[in-house]
Every structure is written in structure tokens, then in C-alpha cells.
N, CA, C and O atoms as a GROMACS GRO file, in nm:
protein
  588
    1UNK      N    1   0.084  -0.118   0.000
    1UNK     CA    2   0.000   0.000   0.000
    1UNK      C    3   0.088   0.125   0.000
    1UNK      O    4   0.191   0.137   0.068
    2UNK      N    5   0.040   0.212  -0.079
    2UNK     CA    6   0.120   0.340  -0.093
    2UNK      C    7   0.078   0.429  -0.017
    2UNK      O    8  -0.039   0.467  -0.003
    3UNK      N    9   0.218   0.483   0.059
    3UNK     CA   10   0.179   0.561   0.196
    3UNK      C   11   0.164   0.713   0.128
    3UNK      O   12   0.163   0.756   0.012
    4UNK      N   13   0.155   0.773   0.264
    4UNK     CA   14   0.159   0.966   0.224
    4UNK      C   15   0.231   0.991   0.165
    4UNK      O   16   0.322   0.908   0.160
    5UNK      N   17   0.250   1.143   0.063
    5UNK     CA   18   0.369   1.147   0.026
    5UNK      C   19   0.379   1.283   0.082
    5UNK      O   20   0.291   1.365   0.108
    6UNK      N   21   0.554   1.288   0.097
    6UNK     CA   22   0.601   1.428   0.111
    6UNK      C   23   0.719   1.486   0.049
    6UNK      O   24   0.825   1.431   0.021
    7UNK      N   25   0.678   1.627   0.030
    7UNK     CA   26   0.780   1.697  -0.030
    7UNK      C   27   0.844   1.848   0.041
    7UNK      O   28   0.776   1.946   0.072
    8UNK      N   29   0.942   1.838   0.052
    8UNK     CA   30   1.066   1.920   0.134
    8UNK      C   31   1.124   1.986   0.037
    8UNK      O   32   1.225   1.943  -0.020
    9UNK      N   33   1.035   2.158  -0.008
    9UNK     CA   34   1.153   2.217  -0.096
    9UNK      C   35   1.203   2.323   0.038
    9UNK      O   36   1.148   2.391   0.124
   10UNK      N   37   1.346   2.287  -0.006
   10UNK     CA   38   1.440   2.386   0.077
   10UNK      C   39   1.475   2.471   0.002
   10UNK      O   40   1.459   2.470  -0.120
   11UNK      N   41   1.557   2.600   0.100
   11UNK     CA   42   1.690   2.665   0.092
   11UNK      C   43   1.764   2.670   0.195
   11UNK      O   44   1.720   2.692   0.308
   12UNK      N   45   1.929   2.641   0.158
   12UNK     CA   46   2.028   2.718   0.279
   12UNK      C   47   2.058   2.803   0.250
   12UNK      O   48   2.117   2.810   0.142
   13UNK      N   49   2.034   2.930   0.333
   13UNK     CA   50   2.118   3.040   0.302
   13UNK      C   51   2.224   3.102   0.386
   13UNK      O   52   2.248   3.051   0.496
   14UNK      N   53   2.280   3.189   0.353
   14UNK     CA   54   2.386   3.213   0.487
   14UNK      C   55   2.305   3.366   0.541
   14UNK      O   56   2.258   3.463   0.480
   15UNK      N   57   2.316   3.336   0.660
   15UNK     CA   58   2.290   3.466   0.766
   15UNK      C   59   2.291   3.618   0.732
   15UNK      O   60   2.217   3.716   0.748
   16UNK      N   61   2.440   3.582   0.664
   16UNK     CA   62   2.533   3.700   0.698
   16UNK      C   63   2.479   3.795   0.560
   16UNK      O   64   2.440   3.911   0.579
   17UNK      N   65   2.480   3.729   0.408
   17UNK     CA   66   2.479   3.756   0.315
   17UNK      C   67   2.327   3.762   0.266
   17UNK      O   68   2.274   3.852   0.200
   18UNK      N   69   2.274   3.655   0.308
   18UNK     CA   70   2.140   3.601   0.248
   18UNK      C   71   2.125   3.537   0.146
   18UNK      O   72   2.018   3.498   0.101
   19UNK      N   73   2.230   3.522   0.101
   19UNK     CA   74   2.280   3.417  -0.065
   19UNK      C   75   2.295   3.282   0.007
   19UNK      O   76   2.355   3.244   0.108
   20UNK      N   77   2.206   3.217  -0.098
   20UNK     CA   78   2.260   3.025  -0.106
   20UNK      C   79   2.341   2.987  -0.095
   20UNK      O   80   2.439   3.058  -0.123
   21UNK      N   81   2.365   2.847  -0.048
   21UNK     CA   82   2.499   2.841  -0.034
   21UNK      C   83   2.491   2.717  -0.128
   21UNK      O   84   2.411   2.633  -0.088
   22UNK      N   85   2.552   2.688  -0.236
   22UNK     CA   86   2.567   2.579  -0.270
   22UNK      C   87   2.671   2.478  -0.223
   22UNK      O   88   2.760   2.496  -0.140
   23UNK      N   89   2.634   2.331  -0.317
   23UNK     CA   90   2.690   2.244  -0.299
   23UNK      C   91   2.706   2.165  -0.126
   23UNK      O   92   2.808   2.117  -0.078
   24UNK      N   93   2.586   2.172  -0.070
   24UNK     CA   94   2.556   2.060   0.055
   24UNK      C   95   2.489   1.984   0.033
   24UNK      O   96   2.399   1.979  -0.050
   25UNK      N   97   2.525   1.910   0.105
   25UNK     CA   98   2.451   1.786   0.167
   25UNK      C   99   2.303   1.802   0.255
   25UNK      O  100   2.336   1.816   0.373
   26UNK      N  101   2.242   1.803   0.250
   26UNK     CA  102   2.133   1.784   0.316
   26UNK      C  103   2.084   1.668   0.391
   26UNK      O  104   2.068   1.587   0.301
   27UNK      N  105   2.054   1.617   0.489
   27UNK     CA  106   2.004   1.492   0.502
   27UNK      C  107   1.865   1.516   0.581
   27UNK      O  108   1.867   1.597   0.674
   28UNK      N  109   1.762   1.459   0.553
   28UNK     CA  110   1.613   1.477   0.677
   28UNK      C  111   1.594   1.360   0.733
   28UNK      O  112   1.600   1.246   0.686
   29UNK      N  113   1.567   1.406   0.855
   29UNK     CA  114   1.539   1.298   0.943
   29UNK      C  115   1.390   1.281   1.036
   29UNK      O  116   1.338   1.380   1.089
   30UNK      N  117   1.334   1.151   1.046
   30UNK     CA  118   1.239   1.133   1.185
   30UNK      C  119   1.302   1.155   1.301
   30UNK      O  120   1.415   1.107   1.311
   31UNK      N  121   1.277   1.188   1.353
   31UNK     CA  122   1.250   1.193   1.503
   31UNK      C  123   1.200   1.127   1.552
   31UNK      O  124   1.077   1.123   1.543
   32UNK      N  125   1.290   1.015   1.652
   32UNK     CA  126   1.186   0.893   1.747
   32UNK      C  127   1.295   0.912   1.901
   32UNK      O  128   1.408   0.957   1.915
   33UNK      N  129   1.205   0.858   1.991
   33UNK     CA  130   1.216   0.835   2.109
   33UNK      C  131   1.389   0.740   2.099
   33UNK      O  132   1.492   0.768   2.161
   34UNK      N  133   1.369   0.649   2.018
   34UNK     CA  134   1.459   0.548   2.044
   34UNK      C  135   1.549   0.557   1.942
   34UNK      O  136   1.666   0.582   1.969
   35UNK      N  137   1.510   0.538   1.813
   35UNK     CA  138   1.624   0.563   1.682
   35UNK      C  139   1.577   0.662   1.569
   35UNK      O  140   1.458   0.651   1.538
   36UNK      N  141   1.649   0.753   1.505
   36UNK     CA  142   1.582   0.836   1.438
   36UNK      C  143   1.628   0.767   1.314
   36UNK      O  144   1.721   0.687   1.300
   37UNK      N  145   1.533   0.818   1.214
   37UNK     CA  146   1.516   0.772   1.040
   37UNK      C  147   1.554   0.829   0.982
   37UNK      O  148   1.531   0.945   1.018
   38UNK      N  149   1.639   0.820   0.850
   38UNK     CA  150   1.661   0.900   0.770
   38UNK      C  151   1.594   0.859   0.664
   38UNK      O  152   1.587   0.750   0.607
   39UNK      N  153   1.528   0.999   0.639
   39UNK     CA  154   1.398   0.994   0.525
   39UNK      C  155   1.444   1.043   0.382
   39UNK      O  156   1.370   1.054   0.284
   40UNK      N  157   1.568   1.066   0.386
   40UNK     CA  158   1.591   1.119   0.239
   40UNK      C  159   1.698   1.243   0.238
   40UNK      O  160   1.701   1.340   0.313
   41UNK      N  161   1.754   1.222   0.168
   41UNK     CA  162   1.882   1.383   0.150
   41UNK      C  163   1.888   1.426  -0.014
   41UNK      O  164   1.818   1.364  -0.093
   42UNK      N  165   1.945   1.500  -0.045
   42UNK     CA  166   1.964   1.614  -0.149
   42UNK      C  167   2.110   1.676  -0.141
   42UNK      O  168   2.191   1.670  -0.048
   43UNK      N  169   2.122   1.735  -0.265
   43UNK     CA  170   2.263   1.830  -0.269
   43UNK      C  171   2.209   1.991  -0.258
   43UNK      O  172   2.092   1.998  -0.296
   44UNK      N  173   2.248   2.077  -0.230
   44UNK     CA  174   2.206   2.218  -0.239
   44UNK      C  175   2.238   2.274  -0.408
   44UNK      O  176   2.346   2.244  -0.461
   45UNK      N  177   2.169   2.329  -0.457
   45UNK     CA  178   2.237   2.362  -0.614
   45UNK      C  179   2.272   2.493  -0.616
   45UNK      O  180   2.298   2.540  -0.506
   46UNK      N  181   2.279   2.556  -0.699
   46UNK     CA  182   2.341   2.702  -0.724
   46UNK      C  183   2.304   2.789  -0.632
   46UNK      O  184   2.390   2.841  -0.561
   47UNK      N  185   2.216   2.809  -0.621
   47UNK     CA  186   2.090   2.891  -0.534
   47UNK      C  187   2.102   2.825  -0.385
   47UNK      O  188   2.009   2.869  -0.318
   48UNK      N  189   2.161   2.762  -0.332
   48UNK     CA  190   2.090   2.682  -0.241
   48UNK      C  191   2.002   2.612  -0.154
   48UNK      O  192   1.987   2.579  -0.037
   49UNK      N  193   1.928   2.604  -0.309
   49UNK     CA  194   1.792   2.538  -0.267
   49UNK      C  195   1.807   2.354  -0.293
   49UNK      O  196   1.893   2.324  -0.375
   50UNK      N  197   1.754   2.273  -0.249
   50UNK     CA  198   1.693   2.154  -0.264
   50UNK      C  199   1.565   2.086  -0.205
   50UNK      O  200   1.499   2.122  -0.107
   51UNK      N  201   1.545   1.977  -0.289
   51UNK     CA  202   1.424   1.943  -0.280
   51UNK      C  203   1.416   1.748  -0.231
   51UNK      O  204   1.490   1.670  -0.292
   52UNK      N  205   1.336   1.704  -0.139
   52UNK     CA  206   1.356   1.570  -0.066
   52UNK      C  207   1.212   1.518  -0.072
   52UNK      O  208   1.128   1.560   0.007
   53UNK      N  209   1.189   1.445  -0.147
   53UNK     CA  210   1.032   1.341  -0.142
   53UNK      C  211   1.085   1.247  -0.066
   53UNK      O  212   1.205   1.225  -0.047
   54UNK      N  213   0.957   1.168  -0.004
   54UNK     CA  214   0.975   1.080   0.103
   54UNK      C  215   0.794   1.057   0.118
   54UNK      O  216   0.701   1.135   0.137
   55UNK      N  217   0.803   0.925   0.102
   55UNK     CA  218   0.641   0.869   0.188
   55UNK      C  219   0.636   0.796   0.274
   55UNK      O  220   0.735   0.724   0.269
   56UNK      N  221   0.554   0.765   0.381
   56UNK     CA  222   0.512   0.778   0.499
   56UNK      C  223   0.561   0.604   0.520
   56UNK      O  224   0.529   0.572   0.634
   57UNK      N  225   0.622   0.495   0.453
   57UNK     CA  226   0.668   0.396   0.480
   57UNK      C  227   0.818   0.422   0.527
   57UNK      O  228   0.871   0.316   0.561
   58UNK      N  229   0.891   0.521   0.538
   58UNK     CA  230   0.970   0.543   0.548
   58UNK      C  231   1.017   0.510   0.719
   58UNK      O  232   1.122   0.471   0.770
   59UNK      N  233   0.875   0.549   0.777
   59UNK     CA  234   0.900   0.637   0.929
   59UNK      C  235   0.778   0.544   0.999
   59UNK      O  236   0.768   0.558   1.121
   60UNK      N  237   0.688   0.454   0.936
   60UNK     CA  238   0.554   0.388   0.979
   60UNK      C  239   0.619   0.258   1.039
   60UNK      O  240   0.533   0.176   1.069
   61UNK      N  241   0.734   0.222   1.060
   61UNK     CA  242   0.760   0.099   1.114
   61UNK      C  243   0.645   0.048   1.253
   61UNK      O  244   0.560  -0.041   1.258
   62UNK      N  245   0.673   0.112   1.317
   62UNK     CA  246   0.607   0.062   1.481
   62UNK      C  247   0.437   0.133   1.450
   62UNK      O  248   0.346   0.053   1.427
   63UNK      N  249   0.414   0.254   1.452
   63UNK     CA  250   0.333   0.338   1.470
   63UNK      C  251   0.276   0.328   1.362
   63UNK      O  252   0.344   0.374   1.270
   64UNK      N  253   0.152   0.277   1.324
   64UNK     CA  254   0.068   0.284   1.188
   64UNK      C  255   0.003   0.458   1.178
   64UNK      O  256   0.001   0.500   1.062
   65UNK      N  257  -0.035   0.533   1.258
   65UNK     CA  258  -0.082   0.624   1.220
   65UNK      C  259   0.008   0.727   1.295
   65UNK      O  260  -0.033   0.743   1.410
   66UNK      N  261   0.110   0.795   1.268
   66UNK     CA  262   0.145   0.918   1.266
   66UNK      C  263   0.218   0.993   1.182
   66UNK      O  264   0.257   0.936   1.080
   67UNK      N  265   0.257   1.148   1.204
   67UNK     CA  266   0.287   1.215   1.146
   67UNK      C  267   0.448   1.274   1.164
   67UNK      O  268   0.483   1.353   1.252
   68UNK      N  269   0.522   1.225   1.077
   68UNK     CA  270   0.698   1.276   1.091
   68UNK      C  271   0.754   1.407   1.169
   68UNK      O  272   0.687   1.510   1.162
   69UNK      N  273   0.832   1.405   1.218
   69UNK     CA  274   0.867   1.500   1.298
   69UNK      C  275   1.011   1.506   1.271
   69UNK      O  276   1.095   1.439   1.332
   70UNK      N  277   1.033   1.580   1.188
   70UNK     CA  278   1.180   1.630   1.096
   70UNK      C  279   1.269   1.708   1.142
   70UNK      O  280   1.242   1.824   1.174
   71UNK      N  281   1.394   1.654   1.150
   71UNK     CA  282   1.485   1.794   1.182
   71UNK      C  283   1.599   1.774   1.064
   71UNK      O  284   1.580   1.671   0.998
   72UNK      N  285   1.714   1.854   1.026
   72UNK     CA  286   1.804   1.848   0.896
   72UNK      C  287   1.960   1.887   0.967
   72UNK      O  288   2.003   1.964   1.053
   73UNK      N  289   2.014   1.782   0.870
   73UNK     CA  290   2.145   1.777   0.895
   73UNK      C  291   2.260   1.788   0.750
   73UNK      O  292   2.264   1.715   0.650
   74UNK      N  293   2.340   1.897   0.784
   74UNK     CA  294   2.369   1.952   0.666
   74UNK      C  295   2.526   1.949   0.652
   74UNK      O  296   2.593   1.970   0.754
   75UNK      N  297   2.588   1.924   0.530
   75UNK     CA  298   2.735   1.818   0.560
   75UNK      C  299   2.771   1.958   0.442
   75UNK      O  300   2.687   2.013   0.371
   76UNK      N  301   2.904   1.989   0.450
   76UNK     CA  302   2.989   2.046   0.351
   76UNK      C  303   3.132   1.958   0.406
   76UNK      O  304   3.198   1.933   0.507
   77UNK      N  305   3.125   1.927   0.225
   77UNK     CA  306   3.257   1.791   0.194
   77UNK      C  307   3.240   1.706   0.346
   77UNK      O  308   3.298   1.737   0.451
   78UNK      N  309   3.164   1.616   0.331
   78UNK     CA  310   3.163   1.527   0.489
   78UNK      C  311   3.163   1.580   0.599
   78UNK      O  312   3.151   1.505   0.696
   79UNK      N  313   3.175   1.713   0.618
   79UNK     CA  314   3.181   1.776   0.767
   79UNK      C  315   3.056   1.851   0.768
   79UNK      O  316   3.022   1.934   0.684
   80UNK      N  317   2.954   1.791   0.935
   80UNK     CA  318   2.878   1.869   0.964
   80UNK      C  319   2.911   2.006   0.991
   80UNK      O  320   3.010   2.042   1.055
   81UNK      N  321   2.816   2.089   0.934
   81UNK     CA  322   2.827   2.202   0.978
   81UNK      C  323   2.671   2.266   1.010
   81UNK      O  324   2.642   2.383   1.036
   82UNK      N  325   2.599   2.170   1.002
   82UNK     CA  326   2.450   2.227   1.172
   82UNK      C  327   2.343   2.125   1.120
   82UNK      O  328   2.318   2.081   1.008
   83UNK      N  329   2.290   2.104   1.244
   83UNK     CA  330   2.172   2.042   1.278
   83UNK      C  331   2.078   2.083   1.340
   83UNK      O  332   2.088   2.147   1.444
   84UNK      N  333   1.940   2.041   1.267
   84UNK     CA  334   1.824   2.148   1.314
   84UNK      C  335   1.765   2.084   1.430
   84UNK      O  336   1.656   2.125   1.468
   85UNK      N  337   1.834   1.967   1.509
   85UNK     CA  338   1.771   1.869   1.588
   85UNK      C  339   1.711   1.943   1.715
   85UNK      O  340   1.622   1.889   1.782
   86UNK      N  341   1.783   2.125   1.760
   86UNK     CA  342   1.698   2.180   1.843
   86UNK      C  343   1.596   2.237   1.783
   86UNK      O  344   1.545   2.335   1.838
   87UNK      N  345   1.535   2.183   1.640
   87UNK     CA  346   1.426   2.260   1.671
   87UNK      C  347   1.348   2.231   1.522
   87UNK      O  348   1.360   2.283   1.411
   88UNK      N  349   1.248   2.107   1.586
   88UNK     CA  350   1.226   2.016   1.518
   88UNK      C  351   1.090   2.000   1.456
   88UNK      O  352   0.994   1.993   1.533
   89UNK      N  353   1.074   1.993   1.341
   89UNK     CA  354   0.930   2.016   1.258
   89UNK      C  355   0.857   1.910   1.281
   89UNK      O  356   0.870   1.811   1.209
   90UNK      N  357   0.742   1.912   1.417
   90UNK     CA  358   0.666   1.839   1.484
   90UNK      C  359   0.542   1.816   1.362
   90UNK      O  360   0.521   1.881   1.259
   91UNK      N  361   0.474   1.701   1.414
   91UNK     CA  362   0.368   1.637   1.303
   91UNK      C  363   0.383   1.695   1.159
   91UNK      O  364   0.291   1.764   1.116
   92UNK      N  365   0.481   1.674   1.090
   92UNK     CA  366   0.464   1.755   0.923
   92UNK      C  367   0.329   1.680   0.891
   92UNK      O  368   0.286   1.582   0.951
   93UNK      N  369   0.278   1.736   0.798
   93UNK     CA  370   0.142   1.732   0.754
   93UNK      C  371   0.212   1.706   0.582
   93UNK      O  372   0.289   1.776   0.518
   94UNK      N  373   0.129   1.545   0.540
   94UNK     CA  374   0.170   1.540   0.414
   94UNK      C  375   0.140   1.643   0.304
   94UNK      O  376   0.053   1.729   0.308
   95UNK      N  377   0.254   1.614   0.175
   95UNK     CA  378   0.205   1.721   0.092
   95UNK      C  379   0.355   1.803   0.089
   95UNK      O  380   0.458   1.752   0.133
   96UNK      N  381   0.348   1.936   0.032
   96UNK     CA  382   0.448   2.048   0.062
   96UNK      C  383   0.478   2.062   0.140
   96UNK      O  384   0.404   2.009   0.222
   97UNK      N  385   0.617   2.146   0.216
   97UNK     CA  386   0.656   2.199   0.280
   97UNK      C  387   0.753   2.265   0.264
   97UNK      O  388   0.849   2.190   0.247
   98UNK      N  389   0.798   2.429   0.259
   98UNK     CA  390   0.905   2.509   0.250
   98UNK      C  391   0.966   2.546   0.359
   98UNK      O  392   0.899   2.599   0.448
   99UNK      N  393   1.087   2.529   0.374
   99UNK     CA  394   1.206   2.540   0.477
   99UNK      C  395   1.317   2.596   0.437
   99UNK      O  396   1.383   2.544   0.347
  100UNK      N  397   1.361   2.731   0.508
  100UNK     CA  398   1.474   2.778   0.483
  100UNK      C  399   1.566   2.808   0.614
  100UNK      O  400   1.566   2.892   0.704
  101UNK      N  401   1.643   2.697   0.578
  101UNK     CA  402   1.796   2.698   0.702
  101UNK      C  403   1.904   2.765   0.685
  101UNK      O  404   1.987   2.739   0.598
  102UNK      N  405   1.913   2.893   0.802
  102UNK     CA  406   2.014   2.976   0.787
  102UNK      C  407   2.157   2.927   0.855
  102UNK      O  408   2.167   2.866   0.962
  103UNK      N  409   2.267   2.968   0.768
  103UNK     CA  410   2.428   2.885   0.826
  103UNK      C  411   2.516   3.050   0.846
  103UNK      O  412   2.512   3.166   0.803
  104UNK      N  413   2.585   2.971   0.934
  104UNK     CA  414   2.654   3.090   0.934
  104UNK      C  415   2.813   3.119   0.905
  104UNK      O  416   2.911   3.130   0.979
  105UNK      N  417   2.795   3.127   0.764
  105UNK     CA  418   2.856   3.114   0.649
  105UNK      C  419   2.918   3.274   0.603
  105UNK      O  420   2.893   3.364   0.683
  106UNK      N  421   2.992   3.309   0.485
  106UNK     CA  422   2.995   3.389   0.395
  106UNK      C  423   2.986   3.354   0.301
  106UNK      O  424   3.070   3.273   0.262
  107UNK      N  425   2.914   3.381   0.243
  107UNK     CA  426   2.916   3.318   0.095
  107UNK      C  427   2.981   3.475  -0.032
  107UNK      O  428   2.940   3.590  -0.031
  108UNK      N  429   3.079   3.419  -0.114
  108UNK     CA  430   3.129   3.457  -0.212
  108UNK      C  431   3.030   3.475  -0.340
  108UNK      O  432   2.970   3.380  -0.391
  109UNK      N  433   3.022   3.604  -0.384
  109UNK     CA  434   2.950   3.647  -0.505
  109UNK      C  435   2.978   3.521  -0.616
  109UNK      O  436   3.087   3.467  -0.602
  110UNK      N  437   2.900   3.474  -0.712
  110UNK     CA  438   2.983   3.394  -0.821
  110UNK      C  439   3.044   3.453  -0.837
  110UNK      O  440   3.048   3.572  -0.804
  111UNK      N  441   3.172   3.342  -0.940
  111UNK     CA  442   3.294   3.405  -1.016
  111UNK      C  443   3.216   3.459  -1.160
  111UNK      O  444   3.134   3.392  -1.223
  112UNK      N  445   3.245   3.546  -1.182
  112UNK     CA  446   3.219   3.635  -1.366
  112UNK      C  447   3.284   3.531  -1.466
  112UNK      O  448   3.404   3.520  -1.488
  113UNK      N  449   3.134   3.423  -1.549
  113UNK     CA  450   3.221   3.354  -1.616
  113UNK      C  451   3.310   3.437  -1.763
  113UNK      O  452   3.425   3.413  -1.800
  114UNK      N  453   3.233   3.515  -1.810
  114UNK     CA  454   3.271   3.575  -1.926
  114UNK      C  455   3.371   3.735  -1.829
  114UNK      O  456   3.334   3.845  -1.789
  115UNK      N  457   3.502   3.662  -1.829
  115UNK     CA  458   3.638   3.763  -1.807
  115UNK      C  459   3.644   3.912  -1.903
  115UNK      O  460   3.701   3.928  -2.011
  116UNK      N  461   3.575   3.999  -1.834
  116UNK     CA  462   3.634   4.115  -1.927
  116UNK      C  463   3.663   4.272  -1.883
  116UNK      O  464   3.613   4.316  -1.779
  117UNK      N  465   3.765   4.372  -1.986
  117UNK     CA  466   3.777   4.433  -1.881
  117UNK      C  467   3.693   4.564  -1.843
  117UNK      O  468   3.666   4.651  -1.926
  118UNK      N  469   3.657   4.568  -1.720
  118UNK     CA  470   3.535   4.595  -1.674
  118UNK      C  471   3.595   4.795  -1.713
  118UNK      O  472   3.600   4.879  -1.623
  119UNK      N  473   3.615   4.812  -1.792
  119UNK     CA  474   3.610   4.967  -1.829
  119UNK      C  475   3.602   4.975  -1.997
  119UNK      O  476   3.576   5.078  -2.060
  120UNK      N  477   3.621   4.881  -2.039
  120UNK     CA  478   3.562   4.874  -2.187
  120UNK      C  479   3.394   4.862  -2.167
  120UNK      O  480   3.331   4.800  -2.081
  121UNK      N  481   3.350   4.939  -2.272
  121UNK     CA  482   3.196   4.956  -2.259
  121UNK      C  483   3.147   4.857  -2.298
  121UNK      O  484   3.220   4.785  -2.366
  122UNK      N  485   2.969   4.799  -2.267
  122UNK     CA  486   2.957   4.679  -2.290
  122UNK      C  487   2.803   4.698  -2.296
  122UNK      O  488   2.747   4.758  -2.205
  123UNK      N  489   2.706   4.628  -2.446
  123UNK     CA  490   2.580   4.689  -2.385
  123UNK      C  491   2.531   4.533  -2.349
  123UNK      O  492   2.574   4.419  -2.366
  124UNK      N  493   2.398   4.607  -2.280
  124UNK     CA  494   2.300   4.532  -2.219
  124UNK      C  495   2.203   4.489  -2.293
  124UNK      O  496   2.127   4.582  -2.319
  125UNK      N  497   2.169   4.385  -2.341
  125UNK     CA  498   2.039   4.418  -2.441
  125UNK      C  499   1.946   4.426  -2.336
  125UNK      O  500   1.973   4.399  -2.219
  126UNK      N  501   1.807   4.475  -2.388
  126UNK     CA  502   1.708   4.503  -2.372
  126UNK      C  503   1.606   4.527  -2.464
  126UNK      O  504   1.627   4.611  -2.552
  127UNK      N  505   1.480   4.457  -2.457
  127UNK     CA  506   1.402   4.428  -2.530
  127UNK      C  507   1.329   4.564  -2.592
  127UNK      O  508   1.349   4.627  -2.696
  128UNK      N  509   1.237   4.580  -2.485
  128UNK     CA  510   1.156   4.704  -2.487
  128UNK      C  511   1.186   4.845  -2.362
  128UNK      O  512   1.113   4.874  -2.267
  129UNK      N  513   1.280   4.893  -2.392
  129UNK     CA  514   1.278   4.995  -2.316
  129UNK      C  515   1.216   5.056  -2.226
  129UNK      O  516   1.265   5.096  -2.120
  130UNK      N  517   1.117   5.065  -2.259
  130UNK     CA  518   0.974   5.154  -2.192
  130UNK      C  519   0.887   5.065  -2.168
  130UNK      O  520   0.768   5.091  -2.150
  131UNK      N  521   0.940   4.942  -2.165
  131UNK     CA  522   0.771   4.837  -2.114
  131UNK      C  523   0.823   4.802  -1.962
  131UNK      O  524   0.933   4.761  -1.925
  132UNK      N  525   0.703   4.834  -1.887
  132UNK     CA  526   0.674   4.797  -1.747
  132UNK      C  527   0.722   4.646  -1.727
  132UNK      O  528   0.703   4.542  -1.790
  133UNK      N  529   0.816   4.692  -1.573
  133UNK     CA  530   0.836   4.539  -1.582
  133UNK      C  531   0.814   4.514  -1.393
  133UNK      O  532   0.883   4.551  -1.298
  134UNK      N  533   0.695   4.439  -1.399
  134UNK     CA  534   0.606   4.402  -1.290
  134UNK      C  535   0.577   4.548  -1.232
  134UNK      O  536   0.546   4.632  -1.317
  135UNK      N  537   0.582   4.583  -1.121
  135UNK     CA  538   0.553   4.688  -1.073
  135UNK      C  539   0.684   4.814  -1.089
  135UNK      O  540   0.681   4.903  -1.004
  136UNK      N  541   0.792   4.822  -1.192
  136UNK     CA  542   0.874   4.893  -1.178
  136UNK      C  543   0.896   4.917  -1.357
  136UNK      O  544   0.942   4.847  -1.447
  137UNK      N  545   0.820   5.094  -1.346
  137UNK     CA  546   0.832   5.129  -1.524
  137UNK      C  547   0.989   5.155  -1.540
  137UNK      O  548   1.061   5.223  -1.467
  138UNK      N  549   1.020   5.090  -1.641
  138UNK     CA  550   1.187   5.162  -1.692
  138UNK      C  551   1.171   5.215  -1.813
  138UNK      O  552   1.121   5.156  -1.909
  139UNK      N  553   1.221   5.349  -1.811
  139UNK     CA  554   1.229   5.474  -1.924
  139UNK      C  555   1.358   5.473  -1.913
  139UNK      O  556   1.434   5.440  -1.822
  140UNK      N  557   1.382   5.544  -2.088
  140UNK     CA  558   1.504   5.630  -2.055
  140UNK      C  559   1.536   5.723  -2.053
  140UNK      O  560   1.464   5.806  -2.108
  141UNK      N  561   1.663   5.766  -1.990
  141UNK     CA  562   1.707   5.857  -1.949
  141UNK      C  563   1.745   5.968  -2.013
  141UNK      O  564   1.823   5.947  -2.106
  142UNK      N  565   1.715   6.078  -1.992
  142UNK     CA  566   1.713   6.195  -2.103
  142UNK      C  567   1.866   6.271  -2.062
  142UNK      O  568   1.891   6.308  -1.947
  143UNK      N  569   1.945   6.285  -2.158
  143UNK     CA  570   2.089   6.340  -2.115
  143UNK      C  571   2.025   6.519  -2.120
  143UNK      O  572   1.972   6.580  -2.212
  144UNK      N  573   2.055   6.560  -1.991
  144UNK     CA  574   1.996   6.735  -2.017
  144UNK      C  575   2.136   6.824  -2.047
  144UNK      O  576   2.169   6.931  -1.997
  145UNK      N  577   2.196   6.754  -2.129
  145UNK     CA  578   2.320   6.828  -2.165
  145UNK      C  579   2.300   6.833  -2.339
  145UNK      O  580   2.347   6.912  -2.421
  146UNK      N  581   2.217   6.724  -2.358
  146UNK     CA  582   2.194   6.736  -2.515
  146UNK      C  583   2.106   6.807  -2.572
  146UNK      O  584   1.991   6.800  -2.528
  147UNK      N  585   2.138   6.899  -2.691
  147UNK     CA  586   2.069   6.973  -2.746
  147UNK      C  587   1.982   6.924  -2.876
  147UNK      O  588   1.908   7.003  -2.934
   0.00000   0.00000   0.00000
């Protein structure tokens, strides 16, 4: 029989910056009295977001009817670096769930893949100049030096 299903979209971000952190480990876990479960892990991607499905056979061994109680454990190159085990996502409710775990990290701007030198002029394309883009109109700019 096919149990609940669940889905864990994350982000890590760092504190300091508020940027993702890529490239972790993620791991989620049950929470039990006696041995905890691991329900599933992920890598962090560019952004540092990831995402962990898991259904309810995972964690139903003893207890036919309850609800997972998750905390996350997060590895850069094999070394922990935090666990959410103080503070632990009691009865998750199947279905979605968004979680964002802050580290306390710096995270580095990307590197500029296209090298160039930044005083040679360079344009931007742009489509439509003057078309609204969501709540912020962009016009341009009138040089008041030109006649």
C-alpha cells in the first residue's frame, strides 16, 4: 500500500549575506524516542535550494498512524556544519513543505564567467525599453546636456 507522500523544498542560506549556499549535503530525518530515520537527502544547487520526497513507509515501522517530525542535517565535503535537531518540525502534515535553514557562512559572489575588462563599454540588451516590468516602469534617461 502506498503511503503519504512528502515533499521538502528547501533553501540554505547564509545569515550574513542572504545568498545560497551551494553544494551541501542535506540529510532529513524522523524523530523517534529510540532511533531516528533517515527519510531522504539532497545536494544544495546554485541557489541553495533543494528538494527531498519521502512517503510515509519510510518512518511507519512501529506506529501505523502518525505524522513525521523532521529535523536536517547539513554536511559540507563530509563535515557537519549544523543540525536542526533543536528545533524540530513536529507532526509535518503530508504534501508540501518550504524550509529555509540559515548557516553561518559567507558566501562569495559567483565568479564572472565571461572575463572582461570591466572599463571597456559593454551593452546590455534590452528588449523594450519603456515596457513595465512588474511593478517597476523603466524609461530612458534623457541626457539634459543634449541639445
Amino acid at each position: 500500500m502506498a503511503g503519504k507522500k512528502y515533499l521538502i523544498l528547501g533553501r540554505v542560506i547564509s545569515r550574513i549575506s542572504q545568498q545560497g549556499v551551494p553544494n551541501l549535503r542535506i540529510e532529513a530525518w524522523d524523530k523517534d524516542l529510540i532511533v531516528d530515520d533517515l527519510v531522504g537527502s539532497a545536494v544544495t544547487d546554485a541557489g541553495g535550494g533543494f528538494r527531498i520526497e519521502f512517503d510515509s513507509s519510510y518512518f511507519r515501522e512501529l506506529f501505523l498512524d502518525r505524522q513525521p517530525d523532521l529535523f536536517f542535517r547539513i554536511f559540507d565535503a563530509g563535515r557537519l556544519v549544523k543540525s536542526t535537531e533543536d528545533s524540530v518540525l513536529w507532526n509535518l502534515e503530508a504534501g508540501e513543505t518550504e524550509i529555509v535553514i540559515e548557516l553561518d557562512v559567507a558566501v562569495s559572489p559567483p565568479a564572472n564567467p565571461a572575463a572582461r575588462d570591466l572599463f571597456e563599454p559593454h551593452l546590455i540588451p534590452v528588449e523594450n525599453e519603456d515596457a513595465p516590468r512588474g511593478d517597476l516602469n523603466v524609461t530612458r534617461a534623457q541626457n539634459p546636456l543634449a541639445k
